[in-house]
C-alpha positions in Angstrom: 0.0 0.0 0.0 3.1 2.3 0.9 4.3 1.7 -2.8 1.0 3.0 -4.2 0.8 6.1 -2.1 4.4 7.4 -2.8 3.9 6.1 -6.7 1.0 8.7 -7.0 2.9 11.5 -5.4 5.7 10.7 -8.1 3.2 10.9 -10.2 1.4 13.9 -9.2 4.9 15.6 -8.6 5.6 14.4 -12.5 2.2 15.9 -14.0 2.6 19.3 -12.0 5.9 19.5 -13.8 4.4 18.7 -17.4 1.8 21.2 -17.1 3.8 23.9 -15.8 6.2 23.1 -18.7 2.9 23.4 -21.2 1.8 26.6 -19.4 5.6 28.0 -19.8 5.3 27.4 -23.5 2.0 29.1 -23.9 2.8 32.2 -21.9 6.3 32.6 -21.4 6.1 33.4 -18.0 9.4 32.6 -16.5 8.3 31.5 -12.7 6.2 29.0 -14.2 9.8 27.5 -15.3 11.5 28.1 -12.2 8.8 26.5 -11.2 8.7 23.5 -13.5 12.3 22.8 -12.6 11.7 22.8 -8.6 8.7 20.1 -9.8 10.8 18.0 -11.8 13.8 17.9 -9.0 11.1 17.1 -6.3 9.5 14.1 -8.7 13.0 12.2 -8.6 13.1 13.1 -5.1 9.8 11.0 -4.6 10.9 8.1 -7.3 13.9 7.6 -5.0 12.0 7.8 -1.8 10.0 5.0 -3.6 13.2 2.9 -3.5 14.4 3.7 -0.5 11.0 3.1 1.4 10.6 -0.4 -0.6 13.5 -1.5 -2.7 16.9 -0.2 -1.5 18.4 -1.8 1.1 20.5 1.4 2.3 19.1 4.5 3.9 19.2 7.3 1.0 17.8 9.8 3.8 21.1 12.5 2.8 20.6 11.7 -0.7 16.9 12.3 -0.5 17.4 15.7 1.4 20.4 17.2 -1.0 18.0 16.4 -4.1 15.3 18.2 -2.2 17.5 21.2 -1.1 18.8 20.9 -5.1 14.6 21.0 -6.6 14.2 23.5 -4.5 17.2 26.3 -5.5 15.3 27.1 -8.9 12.0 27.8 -7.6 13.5 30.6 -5.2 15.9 32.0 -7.6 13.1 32.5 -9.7 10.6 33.8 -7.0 13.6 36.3 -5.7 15.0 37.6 -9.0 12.2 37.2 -11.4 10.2 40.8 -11.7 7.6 40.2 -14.2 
């Protein structure tokens, strides 16, 4: 059951990113690819949590938390320096 919840926040963190990518093309507003970047960094941040919840033998907590700090460096540059 564990695998099925952390799949669908994968997925959920994967189709945020794709729509924010599609709404970035369309408009050309440049938070929403800060944005989309943050989104894609936090959906391999879930995919490993995946396997390290029910796969991975070793504990990928520090690897879990750099990728995390990592997704989350674009979203606020773009929310500090972005004016528009």
């Amino acid at each position: 059951m564990n695998f099925v919840i952390y799949g669908l926040c994968a997925t959920t963190a994967l189709i945020c990113t794709l729509l924010m990518i599609r709404a970035y093309l369309i408009s050309g507003y440049r938070l929403l690819l800060w944005s989309s970047w943050s989104f894609a960094g936090l959906t391999l941040n879930n995919i490993i949590l995946m396997f390290d919840k029910m796969a991975y033998a070793n504990d990928l907590l520090t690897q879990r938390l750099i990728i995390a700090l990592i997704a989350l460096m674009p979203l606020i540059y773009g929310l500090i320096f972005e004016d528009r």
